[in-house]
LOLOVO-902421 format. One line per field, with one value per residue (C-alpha): residue in three letters; residue number from 1; x, y, z. Coordinates in steps of 0.05 Angstrom, whole numbers, plus 5000, padded with zeros to 4 digits. Layout:
// residues N
rest: (ala/...) $
nr: (NUM/...) $
x: (X/...) $
y: (Y/...) $
z: (Z/...) $
***
This chain:
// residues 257
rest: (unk/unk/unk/unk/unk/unk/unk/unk/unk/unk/unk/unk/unk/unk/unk/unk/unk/unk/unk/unk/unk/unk/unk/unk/unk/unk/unk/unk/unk/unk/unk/unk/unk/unk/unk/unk/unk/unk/unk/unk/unk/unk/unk/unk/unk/unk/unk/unk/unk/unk/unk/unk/unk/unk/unk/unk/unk/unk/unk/unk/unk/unk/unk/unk/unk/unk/unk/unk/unk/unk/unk/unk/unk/unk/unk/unk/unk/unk/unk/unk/unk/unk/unk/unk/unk/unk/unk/unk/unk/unk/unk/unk/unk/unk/unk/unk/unk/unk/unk/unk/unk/unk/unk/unk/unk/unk/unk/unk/unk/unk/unk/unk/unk/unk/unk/unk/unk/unk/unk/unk/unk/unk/unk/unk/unk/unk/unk/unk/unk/unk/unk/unk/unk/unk/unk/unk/unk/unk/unk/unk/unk/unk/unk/unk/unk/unk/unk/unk/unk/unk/unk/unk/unk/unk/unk/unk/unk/unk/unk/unk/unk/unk/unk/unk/unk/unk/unk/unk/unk/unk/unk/unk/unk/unk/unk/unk/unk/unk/unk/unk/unk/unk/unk/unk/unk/unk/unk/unk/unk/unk/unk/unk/unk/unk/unk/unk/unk/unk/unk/unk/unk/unk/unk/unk/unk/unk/unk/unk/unk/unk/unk/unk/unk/unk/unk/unk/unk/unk/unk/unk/unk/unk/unk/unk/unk/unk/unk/unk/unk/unk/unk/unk/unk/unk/unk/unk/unk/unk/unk/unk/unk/unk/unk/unk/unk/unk/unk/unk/unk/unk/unk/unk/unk/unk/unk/unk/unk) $
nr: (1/2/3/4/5/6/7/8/9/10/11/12/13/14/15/16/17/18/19/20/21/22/23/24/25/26/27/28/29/30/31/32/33/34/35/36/37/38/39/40/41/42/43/44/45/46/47/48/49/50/51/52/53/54/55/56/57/58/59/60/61/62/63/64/65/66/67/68/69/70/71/72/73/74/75/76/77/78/79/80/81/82/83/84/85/86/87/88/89/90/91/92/93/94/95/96/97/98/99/100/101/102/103/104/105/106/107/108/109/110/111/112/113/114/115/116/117/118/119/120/121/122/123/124/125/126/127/128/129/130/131/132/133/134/135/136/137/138/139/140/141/142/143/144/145/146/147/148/149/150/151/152/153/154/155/156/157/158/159/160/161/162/163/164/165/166/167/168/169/170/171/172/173/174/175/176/177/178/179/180/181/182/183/184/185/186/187/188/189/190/191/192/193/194/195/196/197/198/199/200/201/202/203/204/205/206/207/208/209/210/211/212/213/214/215/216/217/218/219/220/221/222/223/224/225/226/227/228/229/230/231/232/233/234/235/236/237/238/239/240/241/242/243/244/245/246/247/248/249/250/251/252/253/254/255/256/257) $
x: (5132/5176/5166/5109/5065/4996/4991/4926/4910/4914/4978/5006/4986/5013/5084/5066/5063/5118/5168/5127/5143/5218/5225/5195/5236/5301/5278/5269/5335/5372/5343/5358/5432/5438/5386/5382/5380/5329/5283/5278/5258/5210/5177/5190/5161/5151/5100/5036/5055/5118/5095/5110/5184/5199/5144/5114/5163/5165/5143/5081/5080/5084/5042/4980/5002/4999/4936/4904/4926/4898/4826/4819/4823/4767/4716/4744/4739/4739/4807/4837/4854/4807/4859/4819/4754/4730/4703/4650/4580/4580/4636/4605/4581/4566/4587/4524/4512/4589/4598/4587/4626/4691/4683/4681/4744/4780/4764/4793/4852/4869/4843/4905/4958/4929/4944/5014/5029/5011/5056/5112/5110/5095/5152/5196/5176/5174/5254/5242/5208/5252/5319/5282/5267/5336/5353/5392/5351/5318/5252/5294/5304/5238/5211/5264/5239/5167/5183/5226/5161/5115/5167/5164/5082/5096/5158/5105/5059/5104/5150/5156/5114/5147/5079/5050/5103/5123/5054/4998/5014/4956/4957/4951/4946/4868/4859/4900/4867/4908/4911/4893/4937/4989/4984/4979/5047/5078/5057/5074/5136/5107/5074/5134/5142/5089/5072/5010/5057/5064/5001/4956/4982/4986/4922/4889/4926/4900/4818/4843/4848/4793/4748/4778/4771/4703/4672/4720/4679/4611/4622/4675/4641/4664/4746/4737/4739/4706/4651/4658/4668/4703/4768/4773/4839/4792/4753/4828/4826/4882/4939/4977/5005/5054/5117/5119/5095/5148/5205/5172/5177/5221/5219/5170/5110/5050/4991/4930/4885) $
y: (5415/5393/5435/5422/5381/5400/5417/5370/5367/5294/5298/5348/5312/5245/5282/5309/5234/5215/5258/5233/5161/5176/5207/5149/5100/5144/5140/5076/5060/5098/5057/4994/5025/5048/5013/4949/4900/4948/4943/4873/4866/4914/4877/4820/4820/4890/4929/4913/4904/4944/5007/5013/5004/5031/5088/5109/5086/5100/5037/5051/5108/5081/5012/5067/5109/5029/5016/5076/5086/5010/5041/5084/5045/4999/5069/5107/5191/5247/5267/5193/5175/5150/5097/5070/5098/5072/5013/5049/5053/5136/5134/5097/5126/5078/5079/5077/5007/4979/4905/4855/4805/4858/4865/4795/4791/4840/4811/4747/4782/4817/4759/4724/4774/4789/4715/4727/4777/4742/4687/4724/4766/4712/4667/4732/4740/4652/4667/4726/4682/4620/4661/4688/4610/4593/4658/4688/4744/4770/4816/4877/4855/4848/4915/4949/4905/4917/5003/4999/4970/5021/5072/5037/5032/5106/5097/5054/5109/5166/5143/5062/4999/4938/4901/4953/4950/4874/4838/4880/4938/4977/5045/5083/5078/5091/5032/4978/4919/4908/4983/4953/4903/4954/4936/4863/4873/4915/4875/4810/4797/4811/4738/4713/4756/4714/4765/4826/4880/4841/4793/4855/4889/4832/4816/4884/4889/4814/4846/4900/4854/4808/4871/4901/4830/4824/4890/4873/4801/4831/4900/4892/4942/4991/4973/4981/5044/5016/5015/5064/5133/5161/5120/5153/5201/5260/5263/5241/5294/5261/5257/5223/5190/5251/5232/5166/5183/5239/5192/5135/5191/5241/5306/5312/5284/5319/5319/5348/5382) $
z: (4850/4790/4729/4687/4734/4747/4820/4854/4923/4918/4896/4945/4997/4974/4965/5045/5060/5016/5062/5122/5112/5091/5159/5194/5156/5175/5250/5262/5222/5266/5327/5286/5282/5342/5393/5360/5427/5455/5399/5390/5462/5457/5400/5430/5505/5528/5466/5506/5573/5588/5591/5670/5654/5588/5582/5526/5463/5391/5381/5412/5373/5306/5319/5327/5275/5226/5258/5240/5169/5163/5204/5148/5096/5121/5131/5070/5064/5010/5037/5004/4932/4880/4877/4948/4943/4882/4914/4948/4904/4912/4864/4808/4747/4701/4630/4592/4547/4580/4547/4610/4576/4570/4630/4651/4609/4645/4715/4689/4662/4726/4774/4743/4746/4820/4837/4804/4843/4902/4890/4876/4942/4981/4958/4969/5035/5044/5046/5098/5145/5138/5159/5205/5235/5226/5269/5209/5202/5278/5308/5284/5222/5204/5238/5191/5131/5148/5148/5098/5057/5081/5045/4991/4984/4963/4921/4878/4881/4856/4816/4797/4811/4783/4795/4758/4700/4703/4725/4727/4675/4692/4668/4739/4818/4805/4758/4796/4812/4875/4903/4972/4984/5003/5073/5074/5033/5087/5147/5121/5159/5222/5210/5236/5301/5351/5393/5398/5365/5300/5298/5313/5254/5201/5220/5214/5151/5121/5143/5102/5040/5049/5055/4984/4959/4973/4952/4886/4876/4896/4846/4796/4761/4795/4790/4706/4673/4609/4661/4716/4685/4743/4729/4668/4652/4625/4699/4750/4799/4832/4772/4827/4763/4738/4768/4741/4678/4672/4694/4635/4585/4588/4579/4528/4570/4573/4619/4587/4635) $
***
């Protein structure tokens, strides 16, 4: 670890997964270089049913490793960030006498920049999907768009989040309002791609957000730390947050224990 970060599990193992995604993202770029006609009609017409002819592929591969990161999500465990789990009631403790009308404030605060950042990446990714129409941009294309998002879900993590800085400014992973839309980000140019590969995984990915959505309507208690003491700097266990802090600061940040 870099010098003068606290050392947490949580964020040992994110820096694990950091590595784990760059290596995924360098694999399937050097298909995209290399095997580019191959891959496309593998996405295309032979993920679900050419197995006979093509084997087992790495597209197989890493559609099961997308569907279960997304799995998890839904059934949360102690191994995953307070960033995610916080929506469950186990990890609520209340702030005693917290103002319901602050807190109605802030879910009308960050219901707005939520629908901000919405727009944005969906007018982003409104271009995507038009080139990809006009047969500009093709299958392959987006695949290598799509991973090179799931890197990126990390980046945002670890070291900057311009929806975090630009829209949201939340002051961590653990307090953002939109923590769970990660996926639904990642998998939103397989919209375009009509076929099981790419609708099974937006899809998964869009159950994903409704399910955050909801438990975020029903509880929004839970997503404040003026009213849920474990969001709170002085109890983080994760500090998932040190990187990007450091890189914000300089050399003089701190992180008090």
């Amino acid at each position: 670890m870099i010098k003068g970060i606290i050392k947490t599990a949580m964020l040992h193992r994110y820096a694990i997964k950091f590595v784990l995604r760059l290596t995924i993202f360098v694999l399937v770029f050097g298909l995209y270089l290399t095997k580019k006609e191959l891959l496309m009609e593998l996405i295309r017409h032979k993920f679900a049913f050419g197995v006979e002819e093509y084997g087992i592929t790495p597209l197989h591969i890493l559609w099961t490793f997308f569907m279960v990161m997304m799995l998890l999500h839904l059934f949360p465990h102690r191994s995953l960030s307070m960033a995610l789990r916080k929506n469950k009631e186990e990890n609520y403790v209340e702030v005693p006498g917290y103002s319901e009308y602050e807190l109605l404030k802030f879910v009308q605060n960050q219901n707005i920049k939520a629908w901000k950042v919405m727009l944005v990446w969906l007018s982003g990714n409104a271009v995507v999907g038009a080139l990809y129409l006009f047969e500009i941009l093709d299958s392959a294309d987006l695949l290598m768009l799509t991973v090179f998002y799931f890197l990126c879900d990390y980046i945002c993590i670890l070291f900057f989040c311009p929806f975090q800085t630009f829209l949201m400014k939340n002051k961590c992973c653990v307090n953002c309002r939109i923590y769970d839309w990660g996926h639904f980000m990642m998998f939103t140019p397989m919209l375009f791609i009509k076929n099981f590969f790419s609708w099974s995984l937006f899809f998964t990915s869009l159950v994903v957000l409704i399910h955050w959505e909801i438990v975020y309507a029903k509880y929004p208690q839970r997503f404040w730390s003026g009213s849920n003491q474990t969001l709170k700097c002085k109890n983080c266990r994760d500090k998932t947050c040190q990187m990007k802090k450091r890189l914000k600061c300089g050399k003089d940040f701190t992180f008090q224990k």
